[in-house]
DRENLOKOL-656872 format. One line per field, with one value per residue: x, y, z of N, C-alpha, C, CB in turn; residue in one letter. Coordinates in Angstrom, 2 decimals. Each point is the difference from the previous one (the first is absolute). Last residue first. Glycine has a CB too. Example, Ala and Ser with C-alpha at 12.3 -4.5 7.8 and 13.67 -1.06 7.14 Angstrom:
// DRENLOKOL-656872
nx = c(12.85  -0.89)
ny = c(-2.25  -5.09)
nz = c(7.08  2.08)
cax = c(0.82  -0.89)
cay = c(1.19  1.19)
caz = c(0.06  0.00)
cx = c(-0.77  0.90)
cy = c(1.09  1.20)
cz = c(0.73  0.00)
cbx = c(1.18  -1.89)
cby = c(-0.63  -1.17)
cbz = c(-2.15  1.25)
residu = c(S  A)
This chain:
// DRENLOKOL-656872
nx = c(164.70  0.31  -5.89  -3.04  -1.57  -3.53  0.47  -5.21  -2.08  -3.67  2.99  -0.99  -1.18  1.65  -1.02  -0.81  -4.45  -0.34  1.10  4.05  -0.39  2.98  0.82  4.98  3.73  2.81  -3.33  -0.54  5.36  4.44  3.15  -0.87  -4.92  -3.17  -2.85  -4.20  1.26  3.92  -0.62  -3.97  1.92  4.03  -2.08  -3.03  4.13  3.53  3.26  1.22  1.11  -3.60  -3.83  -4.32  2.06  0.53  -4.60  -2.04  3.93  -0.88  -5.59  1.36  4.01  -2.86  2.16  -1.86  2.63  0.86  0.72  -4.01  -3.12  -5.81  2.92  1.19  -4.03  -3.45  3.84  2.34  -3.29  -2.53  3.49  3.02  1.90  2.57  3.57  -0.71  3.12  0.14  2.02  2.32  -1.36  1.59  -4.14  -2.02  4.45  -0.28  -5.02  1.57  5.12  2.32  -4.34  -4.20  -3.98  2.04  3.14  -3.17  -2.82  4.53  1.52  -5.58  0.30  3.80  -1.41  -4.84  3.35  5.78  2.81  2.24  7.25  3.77  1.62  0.85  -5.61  -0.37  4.26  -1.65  -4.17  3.74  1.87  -4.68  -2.35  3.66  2.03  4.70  -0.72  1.72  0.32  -0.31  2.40  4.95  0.85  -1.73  1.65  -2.35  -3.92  1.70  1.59  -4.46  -3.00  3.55  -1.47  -4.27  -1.06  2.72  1.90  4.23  -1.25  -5.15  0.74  -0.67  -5.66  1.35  4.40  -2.40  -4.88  4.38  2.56  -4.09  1.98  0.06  0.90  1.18  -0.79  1.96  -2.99  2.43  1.93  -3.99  0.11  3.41  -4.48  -3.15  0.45  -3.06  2.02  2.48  -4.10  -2.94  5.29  1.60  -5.52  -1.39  2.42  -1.03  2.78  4.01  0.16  1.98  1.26  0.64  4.43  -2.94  1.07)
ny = c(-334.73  3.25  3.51  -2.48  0.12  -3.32  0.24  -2.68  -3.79  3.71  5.90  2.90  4.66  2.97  4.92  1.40  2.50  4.89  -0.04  2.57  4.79  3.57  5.28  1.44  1.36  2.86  3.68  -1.97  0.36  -3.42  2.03  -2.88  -2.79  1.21  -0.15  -2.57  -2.90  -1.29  1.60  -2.88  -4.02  0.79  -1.52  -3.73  -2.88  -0.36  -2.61  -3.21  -4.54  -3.07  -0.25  1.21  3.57  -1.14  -1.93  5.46  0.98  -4.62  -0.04  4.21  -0.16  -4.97  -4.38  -2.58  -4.88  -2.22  -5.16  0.23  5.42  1.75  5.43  2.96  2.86  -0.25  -0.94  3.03  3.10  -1.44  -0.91  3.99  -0.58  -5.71  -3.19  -4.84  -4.30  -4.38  -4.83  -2.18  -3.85  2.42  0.84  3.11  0.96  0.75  1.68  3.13  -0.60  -2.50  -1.66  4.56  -0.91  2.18  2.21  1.59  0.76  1.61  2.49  1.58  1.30  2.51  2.91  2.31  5.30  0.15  5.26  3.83  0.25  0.35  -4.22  -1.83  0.76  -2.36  -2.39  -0.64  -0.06  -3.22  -2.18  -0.11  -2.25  -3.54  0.77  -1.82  -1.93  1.82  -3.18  0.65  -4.09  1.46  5.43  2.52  3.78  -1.10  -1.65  3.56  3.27  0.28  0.40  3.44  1.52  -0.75  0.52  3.94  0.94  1.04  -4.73  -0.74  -5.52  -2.84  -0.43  0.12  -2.45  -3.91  0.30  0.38  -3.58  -3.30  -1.54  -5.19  -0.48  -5.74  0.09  1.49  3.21  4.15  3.01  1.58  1.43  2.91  2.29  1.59  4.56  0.38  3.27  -2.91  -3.20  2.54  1.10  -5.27  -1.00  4.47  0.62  -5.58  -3.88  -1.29  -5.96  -2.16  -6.23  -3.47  -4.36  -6.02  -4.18)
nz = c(62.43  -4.55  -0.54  -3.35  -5.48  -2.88  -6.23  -2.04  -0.22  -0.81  1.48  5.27  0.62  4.10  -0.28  6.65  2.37  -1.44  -5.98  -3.42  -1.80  3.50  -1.95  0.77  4.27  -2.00  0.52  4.59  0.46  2.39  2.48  3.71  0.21  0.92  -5.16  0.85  -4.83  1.04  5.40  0.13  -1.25  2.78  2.78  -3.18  -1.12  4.29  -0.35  -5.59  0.29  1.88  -3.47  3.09  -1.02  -4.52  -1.32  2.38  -3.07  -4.27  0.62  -0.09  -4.65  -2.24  -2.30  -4.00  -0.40  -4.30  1.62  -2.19  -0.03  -0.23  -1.23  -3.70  -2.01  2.53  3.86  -0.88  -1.01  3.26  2.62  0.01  4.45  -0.44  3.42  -1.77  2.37  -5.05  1.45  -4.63  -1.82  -4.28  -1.71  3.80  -0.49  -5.26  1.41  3.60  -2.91  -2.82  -3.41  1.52  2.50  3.52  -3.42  -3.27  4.02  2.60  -4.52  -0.22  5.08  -1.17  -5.30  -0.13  -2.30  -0.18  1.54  -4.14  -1.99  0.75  -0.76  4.00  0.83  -4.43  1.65  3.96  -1.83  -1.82  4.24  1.26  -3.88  0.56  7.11  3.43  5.87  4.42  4.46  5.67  2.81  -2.12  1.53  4.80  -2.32  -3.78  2.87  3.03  -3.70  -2.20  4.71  2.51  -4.70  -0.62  4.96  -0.90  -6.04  -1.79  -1.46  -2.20  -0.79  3.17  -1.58  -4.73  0.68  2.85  -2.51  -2.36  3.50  3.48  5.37  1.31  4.82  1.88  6.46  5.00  0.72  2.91  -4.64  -0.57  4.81  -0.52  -2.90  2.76  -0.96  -3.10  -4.56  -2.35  0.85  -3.62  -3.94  0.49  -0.60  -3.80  -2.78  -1.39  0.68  3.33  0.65  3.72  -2.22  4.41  -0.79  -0.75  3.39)
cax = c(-0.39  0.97  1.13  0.00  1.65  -0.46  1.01  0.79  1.28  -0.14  -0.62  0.56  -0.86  0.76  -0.48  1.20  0.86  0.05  -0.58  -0.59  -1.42  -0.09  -0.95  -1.21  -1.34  0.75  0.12  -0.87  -1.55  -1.18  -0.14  0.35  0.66  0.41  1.33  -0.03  -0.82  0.53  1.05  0.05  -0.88  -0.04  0.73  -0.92  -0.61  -1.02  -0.63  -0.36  1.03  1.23  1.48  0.06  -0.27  1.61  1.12  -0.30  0.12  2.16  0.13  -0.64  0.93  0.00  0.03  -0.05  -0.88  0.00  1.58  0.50  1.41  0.70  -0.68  0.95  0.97  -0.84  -0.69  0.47  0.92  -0.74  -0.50  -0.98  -1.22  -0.68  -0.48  -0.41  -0.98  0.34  -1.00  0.46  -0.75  1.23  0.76  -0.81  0.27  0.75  0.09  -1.20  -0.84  1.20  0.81  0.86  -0.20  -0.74  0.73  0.80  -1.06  -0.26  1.38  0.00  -0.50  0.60  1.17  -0.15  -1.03  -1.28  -0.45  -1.40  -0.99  -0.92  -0.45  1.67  0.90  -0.93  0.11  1.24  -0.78  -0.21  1.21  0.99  -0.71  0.58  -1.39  -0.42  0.07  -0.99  0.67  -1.04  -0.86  -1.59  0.35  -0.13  0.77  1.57  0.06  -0.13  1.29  0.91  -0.54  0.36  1.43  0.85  -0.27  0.22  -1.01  0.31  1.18  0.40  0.46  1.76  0.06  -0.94  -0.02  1.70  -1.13  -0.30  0.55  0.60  -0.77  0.69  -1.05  0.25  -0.20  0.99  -0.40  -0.32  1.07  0.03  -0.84  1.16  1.07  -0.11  1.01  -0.23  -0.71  0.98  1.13  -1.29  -0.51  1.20  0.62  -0.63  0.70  -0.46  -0.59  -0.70  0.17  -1.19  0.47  -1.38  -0.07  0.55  -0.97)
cay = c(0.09  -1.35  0.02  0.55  0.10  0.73  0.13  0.77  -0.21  -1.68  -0.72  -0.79  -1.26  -1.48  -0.90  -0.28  -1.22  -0.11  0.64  -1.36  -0.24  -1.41  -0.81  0.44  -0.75  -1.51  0.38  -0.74  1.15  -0.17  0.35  1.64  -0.57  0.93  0.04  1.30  0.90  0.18  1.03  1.51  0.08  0.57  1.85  1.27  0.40  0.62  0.00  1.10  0.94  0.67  -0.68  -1.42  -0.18  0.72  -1.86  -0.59  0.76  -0.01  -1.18  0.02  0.18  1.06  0.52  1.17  0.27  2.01  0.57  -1.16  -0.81  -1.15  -1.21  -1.19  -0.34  -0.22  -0.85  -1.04  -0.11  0.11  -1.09  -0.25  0.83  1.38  1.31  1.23  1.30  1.31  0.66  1.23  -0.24  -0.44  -1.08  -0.54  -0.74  -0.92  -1.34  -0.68  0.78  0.29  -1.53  -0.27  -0.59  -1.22  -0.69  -0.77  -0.86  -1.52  -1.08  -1.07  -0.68  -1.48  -1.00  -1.84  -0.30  -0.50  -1.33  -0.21  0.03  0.86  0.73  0.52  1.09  0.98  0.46  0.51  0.91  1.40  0.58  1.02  1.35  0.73  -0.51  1.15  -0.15  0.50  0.12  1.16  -0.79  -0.36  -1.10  -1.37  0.11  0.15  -0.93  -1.49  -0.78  -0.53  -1.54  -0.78  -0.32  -0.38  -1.23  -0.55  -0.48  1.04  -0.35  1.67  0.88  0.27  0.52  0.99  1.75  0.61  0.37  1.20  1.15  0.50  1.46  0.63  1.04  1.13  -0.61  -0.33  -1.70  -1.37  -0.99  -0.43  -1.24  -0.88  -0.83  -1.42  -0.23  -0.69  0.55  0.80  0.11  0.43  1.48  0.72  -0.55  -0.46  0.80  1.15  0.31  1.61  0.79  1.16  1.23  0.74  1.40  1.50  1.06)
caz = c(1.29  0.47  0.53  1.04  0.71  1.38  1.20  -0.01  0.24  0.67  -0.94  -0.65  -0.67  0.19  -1.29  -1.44  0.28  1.36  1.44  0.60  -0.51  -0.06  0.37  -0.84  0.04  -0.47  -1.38  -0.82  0.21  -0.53  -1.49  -0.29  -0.28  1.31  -0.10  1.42  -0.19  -1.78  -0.58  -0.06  -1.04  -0.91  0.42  0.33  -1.21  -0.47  1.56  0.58  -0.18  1.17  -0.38  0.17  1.52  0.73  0.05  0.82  1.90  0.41  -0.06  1.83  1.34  0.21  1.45  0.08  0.77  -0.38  0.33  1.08  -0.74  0.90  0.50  0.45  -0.46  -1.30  -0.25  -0.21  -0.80  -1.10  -0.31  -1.32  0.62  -1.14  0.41  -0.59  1.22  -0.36  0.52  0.71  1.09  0.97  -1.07  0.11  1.65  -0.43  -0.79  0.47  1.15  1.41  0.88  -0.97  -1.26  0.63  1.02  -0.76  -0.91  1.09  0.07  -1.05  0.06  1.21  -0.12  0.77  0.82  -0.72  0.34  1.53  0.31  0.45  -1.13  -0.13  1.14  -0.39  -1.27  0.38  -0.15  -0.98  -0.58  1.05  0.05  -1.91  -0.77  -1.99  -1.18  -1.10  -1.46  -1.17  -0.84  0.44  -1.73  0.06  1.13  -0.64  -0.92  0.75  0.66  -1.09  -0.59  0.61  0.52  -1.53  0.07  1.41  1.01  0.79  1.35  0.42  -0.84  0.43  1.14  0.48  -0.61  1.31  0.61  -0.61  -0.32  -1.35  -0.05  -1.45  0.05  -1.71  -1.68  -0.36  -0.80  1.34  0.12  -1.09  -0.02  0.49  -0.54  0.35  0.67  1.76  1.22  0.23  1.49  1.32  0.65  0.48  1.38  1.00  0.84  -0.22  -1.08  0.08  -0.97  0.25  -0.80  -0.55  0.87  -0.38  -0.28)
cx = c(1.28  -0.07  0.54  1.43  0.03  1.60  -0.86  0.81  1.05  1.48  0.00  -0.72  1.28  -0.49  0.85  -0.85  1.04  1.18  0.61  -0.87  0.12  -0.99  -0.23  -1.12  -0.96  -0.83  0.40  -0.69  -1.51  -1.27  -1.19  0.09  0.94  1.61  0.70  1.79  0.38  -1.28  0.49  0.61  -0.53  -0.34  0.82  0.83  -0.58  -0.44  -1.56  -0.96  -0.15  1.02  1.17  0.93  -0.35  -0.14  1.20  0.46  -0.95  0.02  1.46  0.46  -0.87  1.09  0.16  -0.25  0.18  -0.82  -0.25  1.36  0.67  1.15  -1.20  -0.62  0.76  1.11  -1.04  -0.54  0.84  0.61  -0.87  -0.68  -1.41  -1.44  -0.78  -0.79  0.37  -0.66  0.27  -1.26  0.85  -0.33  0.49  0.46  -0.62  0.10  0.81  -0.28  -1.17  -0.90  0.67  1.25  0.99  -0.45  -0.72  0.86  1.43  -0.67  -0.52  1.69  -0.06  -0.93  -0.02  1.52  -0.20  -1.16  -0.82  0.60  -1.31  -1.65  -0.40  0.09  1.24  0.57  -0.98  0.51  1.34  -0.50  -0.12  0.60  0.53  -1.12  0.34  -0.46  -0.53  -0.15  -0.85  1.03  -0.55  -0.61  0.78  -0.04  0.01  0.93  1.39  -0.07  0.06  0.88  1.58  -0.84  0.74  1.49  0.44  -0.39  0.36  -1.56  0.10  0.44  0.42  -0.33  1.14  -0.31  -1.48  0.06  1.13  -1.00  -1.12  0.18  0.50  -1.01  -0.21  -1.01  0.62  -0.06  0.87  -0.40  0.05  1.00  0.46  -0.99  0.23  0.34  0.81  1.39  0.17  -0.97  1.05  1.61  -0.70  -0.58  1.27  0.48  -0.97  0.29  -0.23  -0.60  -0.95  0.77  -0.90  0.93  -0.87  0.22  0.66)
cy = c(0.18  0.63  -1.69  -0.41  0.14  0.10  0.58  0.21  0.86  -0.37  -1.57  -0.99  -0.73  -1.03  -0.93  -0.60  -0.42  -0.92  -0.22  0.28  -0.78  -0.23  -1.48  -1.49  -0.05  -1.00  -1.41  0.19  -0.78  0.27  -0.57  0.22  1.64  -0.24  0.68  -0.30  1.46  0.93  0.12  0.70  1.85  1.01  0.46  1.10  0.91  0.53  0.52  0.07  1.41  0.84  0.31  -1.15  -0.45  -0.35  0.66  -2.12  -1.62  0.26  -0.33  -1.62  -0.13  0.44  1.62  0.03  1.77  0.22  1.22  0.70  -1.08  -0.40  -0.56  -0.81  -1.55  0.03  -0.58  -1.66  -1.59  -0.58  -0.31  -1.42  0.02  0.29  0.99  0.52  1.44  0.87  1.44  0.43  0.95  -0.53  -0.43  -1.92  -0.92  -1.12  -0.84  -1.27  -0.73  0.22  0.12  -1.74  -0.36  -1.06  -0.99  -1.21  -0.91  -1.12  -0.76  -0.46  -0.80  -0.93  -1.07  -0.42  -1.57  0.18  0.07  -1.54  -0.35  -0.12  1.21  1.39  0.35  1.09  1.27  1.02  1.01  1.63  0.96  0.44  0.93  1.44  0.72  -0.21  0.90  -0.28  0.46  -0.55  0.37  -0.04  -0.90  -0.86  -1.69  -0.74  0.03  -1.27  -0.95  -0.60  -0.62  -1.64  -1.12  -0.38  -0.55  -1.77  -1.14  -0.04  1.68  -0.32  1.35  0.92  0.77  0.60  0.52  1.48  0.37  0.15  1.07  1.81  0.36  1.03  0.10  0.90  1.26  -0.69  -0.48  -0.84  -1.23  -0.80  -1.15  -1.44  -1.26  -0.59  -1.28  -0.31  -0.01  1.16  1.22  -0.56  -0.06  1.47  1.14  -0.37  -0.02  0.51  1.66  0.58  1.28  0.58  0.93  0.77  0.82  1.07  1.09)
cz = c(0.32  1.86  0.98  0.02  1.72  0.55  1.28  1.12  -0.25  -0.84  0.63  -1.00  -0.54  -0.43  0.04  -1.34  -1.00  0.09  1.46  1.54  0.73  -0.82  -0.21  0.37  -1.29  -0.33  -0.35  -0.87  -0.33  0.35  -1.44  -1.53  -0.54  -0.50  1.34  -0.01  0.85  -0.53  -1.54  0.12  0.33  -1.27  -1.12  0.28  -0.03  -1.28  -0.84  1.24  0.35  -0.17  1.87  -0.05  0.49  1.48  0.55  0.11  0.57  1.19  0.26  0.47  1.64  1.30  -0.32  1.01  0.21  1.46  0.37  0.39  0.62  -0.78  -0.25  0.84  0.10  -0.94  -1.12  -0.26  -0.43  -1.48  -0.82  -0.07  -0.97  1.11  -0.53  1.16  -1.21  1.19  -0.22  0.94  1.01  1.10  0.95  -0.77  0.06  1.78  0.38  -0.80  0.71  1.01  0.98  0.41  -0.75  -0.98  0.29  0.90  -1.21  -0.82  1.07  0.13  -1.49  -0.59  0.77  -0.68  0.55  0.82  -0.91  -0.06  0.63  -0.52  0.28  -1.32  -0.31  0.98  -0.38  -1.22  0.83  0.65  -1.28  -0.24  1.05  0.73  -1.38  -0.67  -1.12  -1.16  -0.78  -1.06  -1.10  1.82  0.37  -1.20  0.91  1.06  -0.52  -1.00  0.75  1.27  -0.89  -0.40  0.80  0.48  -1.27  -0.57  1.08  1.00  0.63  1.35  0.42  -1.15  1.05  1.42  0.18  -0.57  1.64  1.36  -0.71  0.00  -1.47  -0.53  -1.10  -0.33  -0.73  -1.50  -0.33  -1.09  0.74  0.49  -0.80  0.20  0.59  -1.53  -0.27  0.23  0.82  0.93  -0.13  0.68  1.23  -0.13  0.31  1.46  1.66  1.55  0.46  -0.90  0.18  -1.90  0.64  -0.15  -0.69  0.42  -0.83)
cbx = c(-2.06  2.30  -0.72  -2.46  0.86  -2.88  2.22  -1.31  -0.80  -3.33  0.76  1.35  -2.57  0.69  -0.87  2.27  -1.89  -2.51  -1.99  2.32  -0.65  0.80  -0.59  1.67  0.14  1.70  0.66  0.09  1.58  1.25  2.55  1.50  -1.52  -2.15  -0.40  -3.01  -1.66  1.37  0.72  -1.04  -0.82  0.40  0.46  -1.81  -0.09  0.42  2.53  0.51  0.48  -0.22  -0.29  -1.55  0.04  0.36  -0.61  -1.87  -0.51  1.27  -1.99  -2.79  1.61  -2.41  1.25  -0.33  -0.02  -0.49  1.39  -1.10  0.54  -2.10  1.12  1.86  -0.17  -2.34  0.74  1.15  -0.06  -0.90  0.58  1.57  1.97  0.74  1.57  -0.01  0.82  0.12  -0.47  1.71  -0.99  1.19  0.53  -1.54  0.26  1.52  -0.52  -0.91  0.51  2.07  0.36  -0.39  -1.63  -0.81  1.06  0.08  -2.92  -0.54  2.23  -2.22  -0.80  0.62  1.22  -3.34  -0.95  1.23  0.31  -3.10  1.37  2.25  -0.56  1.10  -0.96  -2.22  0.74  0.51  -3.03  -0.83  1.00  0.06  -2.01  0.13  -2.04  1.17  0.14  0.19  1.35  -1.09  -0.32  0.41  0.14  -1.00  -0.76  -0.36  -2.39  -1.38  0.62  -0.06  -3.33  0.73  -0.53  -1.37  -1.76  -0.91  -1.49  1.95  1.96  -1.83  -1.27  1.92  -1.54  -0.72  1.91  2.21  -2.59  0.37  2.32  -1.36  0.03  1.28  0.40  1.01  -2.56  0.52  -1.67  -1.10  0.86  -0.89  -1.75  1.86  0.92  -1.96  -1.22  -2.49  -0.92  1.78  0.09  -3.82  -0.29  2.04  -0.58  -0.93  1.12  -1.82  -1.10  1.40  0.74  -0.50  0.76  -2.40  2.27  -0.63  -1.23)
cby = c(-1.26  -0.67  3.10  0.08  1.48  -1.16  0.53  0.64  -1.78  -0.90  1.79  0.48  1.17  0.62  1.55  -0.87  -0.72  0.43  -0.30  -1.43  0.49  -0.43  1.97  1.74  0.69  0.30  2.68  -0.60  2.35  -1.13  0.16  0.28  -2.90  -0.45  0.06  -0.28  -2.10  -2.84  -0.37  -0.20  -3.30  -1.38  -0.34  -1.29  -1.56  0.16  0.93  0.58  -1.44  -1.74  1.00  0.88  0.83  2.41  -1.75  2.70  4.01  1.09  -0.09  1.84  1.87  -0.21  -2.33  0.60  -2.77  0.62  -1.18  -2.49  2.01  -0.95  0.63  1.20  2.46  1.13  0.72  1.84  2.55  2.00  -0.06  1.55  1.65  -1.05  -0.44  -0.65  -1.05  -0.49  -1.79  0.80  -2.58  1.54  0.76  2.98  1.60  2.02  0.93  2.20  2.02  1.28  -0.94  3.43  1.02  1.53  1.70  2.23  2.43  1.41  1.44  1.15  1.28  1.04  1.61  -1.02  2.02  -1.67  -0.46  1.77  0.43  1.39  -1.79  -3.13  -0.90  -1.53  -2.44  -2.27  -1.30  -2.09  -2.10  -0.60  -1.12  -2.81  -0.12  0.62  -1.87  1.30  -1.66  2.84  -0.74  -1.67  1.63  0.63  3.07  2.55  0.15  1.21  1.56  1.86  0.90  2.29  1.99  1.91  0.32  2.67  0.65  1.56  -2.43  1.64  -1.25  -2.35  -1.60  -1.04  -0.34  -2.54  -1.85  -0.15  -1.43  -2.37  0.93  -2.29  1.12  -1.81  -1.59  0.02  0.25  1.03  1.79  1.63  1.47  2.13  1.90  0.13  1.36  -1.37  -0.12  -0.68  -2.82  -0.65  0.84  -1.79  -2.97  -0.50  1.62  -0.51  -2.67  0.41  -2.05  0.96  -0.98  -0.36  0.00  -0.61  -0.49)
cbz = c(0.33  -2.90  -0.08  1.01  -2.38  0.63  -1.71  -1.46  -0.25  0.18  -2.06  1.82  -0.85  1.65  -1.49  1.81  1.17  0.59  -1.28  -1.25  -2.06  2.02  -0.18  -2.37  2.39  1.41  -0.05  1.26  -1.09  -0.53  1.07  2.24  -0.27  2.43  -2.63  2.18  -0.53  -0.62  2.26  0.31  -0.18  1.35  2.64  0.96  -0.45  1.86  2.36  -2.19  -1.57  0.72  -3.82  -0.55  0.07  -1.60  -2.55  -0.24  -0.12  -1.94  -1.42  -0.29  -1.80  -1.22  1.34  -1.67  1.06  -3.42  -1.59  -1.11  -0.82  1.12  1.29  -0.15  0.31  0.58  1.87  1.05  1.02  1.44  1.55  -1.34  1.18  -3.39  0.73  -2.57  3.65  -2.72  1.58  -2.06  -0.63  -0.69  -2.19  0.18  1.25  -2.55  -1.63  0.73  -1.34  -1.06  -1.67  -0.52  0.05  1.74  0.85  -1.65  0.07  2.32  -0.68  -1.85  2.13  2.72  -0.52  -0.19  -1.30  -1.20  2.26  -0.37  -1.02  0.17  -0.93  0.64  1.73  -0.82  -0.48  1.52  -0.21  -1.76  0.93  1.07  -0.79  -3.16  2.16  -0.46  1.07  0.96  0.14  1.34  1.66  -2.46  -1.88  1.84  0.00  -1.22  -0.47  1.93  -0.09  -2.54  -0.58  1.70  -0.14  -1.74  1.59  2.04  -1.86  -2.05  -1.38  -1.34  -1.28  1.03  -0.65  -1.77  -2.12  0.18  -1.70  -3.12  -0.20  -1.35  2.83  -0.79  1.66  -1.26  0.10  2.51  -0.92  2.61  -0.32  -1.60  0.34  1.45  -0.55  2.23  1.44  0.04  -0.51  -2.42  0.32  -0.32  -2.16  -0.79  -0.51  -1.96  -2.54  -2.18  -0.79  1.11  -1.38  3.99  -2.34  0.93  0.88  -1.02  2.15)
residu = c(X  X  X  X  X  X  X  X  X  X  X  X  X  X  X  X  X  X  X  X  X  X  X  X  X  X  X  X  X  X  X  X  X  X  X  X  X  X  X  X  X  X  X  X  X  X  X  X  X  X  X  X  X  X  X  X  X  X  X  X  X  X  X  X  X  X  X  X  X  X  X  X  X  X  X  X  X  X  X  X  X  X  X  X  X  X  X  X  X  X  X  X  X  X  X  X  X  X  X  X  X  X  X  X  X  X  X  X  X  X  X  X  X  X  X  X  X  X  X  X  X  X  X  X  X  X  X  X  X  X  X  X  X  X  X  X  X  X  X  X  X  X  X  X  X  X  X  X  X  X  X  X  X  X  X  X  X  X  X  X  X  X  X  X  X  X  X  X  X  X  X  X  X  X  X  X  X  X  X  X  X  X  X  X  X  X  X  X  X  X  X  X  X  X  X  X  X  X  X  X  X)
């Protein structure tokens, strides 16, 4: 059996668990994380914010599983900041669009028959982009918590899930917080012969 890749197209999942405290989750799957460099800089950019901060170092701090790859629009927009000047507008979301299209990237896993799990809060987005794909199965962050807890890794999905709405966690407010779009039971679409995963007995 192949090993599933996750891939993070957008800051989403890691701002709602960093809420609920519940990072370290990311690590119970035990897959490759990979998270393209300009949408790592957009969500780690300001390090004198509580959560920018500690997102960057937890990621930084598990390499791997987490890997970040570089994108020609990361490394320019690294360049522009070095210039002092603005950001681009949507960077991450056009180095993710170049990435997922490019031979090193989504294309190249999909070629290879690689299964893939796309984390993203943006499903809309992903699904009128990348799916249907063979191989390609999407997952929201509710949908994750609750396969986790069907998987047996976590005791509880719901007691998460409200603390990503209702933050109790030290140093998180519910300014942090902001409003799920998925519903209740998660987003857990999969394509026709797209990946599934459970943990080795």
């Amino acid at each position: 059996m192949r090993r599933c890749r996750i891939l993070v197209p957008d800051a989403g999942p890691f701002n709602s668990l960093w809420v609920a405290d519940a990072l370290d989750l990311l690590l119970r799957l035990d897959m490759p994380i990979v998270v393209v460099d300009a949408v790592f800089d957009e969500m780690t950019g300001d390090r004198s914010y509580r959560k920018d901060r500690e997102v960057g170092a937890f990621i930084e701090e598990n390499t791997p599983p987490f890997e970040i790859v570089e994108t020609d629009t990361g490394r320019a927009e690294r360049a522009r900041r070095a210039r002092g000047e603005p950001p681009k507008r949507n960077a991450g979301e056009i180095a993710m669009t170049d990435f997922m299209t490019s031979e090193e990237g989504l294309d190249s896993w999909i070629a290879a028959g690689d299964p893939v799990l796309i984390l993203s809060e943006d499903m809309k987005a992903m699904r009128r982009r990348f799916l249907p794909e063979p191989g390609v199965h999407a997952l929201g962050t509710i949908g994750l918590l609750h396969g986790m807890e069907r998987a047996g890794l976590i005791p509880s999905a719901a007691e998460i899930v409200d603390r990503m709405r209702i933050p109790s966690g030290p140093g998180r407010t519910l300014e942090d917080a902001r409003q799920l779009a998925e519903p209740e039971g998660g987003l857990d679409r999969q394509t026709e012969g797209g990946s599934s995963w459970l943990p080795e007995p």
